[in-house]
Every structure is written in structure tokens, then in C-alpha cells.
C-alpha positions in Angstrom: 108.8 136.8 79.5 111.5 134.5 78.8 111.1 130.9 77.9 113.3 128.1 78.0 113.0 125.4 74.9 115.3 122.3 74.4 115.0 118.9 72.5 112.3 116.9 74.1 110.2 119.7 76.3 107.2 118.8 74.9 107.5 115.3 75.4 108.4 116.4 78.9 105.8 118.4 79.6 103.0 116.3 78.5 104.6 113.2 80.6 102.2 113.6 83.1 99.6 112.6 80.8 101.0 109.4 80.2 101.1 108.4 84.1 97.7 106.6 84.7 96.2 107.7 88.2 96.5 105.1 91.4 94.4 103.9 93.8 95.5 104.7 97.5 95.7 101.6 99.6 97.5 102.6 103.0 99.8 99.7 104.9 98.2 99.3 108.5 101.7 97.6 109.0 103.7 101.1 108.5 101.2 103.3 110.6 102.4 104.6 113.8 98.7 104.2 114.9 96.3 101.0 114.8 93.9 102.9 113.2 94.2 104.2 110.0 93.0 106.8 108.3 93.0 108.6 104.9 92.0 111.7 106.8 94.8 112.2 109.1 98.3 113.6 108.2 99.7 111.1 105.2 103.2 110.1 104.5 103.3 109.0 101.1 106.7 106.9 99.9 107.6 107.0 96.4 107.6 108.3 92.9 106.7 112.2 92.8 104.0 112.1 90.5 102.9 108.7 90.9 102.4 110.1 94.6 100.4 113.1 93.2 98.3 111.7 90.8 97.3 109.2 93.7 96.3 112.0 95.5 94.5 113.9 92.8 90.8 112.0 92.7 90.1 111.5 96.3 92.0 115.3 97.7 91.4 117.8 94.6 91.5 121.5 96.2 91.6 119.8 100.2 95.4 119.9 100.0 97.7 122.7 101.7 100.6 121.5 101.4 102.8 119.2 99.6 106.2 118.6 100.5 108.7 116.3 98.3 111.9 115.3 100.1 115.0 113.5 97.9 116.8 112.5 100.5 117.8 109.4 102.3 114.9 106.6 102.9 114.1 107.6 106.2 112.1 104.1 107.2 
């Protein structure tokens, strides 16, 4: 199998480790609902794998899908 290697792609590929995992705290203000839930459907707004590794702890092997969208703030 082919493999790709440049300058830096260990430093890349061991970033992850260096982003410390975040604690989920919804905004009641910015839910379309007065009751919030971390159940329910989740928009998430921000950096990738800040996102991700706020998701890790609490959703480890619940999660079907991900989607990550780099387009125009939509809110």
C-alpha cells in the first residue's frame, strides 16, 4: 500500500493528542426548543476536533453519524 510522508506528519498526526477533551455545556439561548437535551439531535458550532473530542467521553460507540460542514455560519 502506498503511503504519503512529508515534513511534519508526525507532528500532525499525533496533534490530536495535544487537544485536551471539553466538557459539553449546551446554550438554552440557541435551542429551538425550551427544553434541552443532550439526548436529542445536537448541533455542535466550532473547531472540528475540539467538537469531537467534546463528544468522545459522554457518546463513545452511541454515534452514527458525524457530519462536518465548512461552509458559511449559518446562525
Amino acid at each position: 500500500m502506498p503511503t504519503l510522508n512529508f515534513k511534519g506528519k508526525t507532528f500532525v498526526h499525533n496533534h490530536h493528542l495535544a487537544v485536551k477533551y471539553h466538557q459539553f455545556v449546551p446554550r438554552k439561548d440557541l435551542s429551538l426548543t425550551d427544553k434541552v437535551s443532550l439526548h436529542d439531535n445536537l448541533i455542535i458550532q466550532g473547531d472540528n476536533l475540539k467538537a469531537l473530542k467534546t463528544l468522545l467521553p459522554t457518546y463513545v460507540g452511541k454515534i452514527k453519524v458525524v457530519s462536518i460542514n465548512k461552509g458559511k455560519q449559518c446562525c
